[in-house]
C-alpha positions as a printed Julia matrix, in Angstrom:
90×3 Matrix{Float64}:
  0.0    0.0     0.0
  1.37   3.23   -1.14
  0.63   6.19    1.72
  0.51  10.22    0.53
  2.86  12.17    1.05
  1.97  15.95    2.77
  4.53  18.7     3.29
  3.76  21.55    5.33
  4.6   25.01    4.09
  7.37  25.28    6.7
  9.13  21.85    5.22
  9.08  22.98    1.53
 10.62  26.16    2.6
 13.65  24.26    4.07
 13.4   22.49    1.05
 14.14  25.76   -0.59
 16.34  27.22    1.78
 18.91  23.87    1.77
 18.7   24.79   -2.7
 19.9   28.52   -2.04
 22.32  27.89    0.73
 24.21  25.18   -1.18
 24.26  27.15   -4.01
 25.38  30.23   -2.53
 28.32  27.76   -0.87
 29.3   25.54   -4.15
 28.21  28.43   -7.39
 26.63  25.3    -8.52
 23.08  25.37   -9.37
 22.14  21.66  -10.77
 24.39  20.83   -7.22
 22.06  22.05   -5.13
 18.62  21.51   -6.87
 20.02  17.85   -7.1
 20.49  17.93   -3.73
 17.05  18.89   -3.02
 15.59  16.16   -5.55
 17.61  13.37   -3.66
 16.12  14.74   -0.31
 12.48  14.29   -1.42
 13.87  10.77   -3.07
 14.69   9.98    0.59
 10.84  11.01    1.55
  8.86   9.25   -1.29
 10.44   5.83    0.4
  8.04   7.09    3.22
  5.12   6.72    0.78
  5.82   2.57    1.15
  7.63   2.46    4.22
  5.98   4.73    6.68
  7.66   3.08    9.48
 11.23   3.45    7.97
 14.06   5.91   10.43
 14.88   5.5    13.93
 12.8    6.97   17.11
 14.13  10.35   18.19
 15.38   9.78   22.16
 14.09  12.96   23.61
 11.29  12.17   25.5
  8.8   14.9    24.29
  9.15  13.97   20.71
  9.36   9.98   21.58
  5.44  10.46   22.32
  4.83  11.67   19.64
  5.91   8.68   17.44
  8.31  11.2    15.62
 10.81   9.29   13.41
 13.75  10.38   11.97
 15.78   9.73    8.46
 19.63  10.59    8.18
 20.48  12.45    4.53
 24.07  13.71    4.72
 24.23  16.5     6.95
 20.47  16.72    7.45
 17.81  14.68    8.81
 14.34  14.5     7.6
 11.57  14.1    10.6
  8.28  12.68   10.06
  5.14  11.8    12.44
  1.95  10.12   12.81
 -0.45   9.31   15.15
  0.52   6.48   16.54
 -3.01   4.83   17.61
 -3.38   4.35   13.79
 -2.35   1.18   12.28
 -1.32   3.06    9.04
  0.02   6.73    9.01
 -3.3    9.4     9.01
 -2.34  12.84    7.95
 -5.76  13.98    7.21
């Protein structure tokens, strides 16, 4: 089963801000919006493997069933309730 995929406005202007800052540090444009593509290859795998990262260990976040995925120097979070048998974003 394939779940959707939401990103809030503050997450696809990360998105955006990761694309300017690495090409303000490399001069390379394709770097940096291939950079960004590769990022939200990492987060489609969450469309069939909602489950997929390690638990966060601060408590707070634990609770809230937050997961996290490692990408290079940045990690991706994602959450759902976790009283749902499948991911509910609606």
């Amino acid at each position: 089963m394939r779940f959707e995929i939401f990103y809030k406005t503050t997450a696809l202007k990360d998105l955006e801000d990761i694309s300017v800052f690495l090409f303000k540090k490399t001069g390379f444009a394709n770097f940096a919006k291939n950079y960004v593509e590769s990022i939200k290859n990492k987060i489609e795998i969450l469309s069939f493997f909602p489950e997929i990262g390690y638990r966060v260990e601060d408590k707070e976040l634990s609770s809230k069933n937050l997961r996290c995925l490692p990408l290079g120097e940045y990690v991706i979070f994602h959450i759902w309730h976790s009283k749902k048998s499948s991911p509910n974003f609606q």
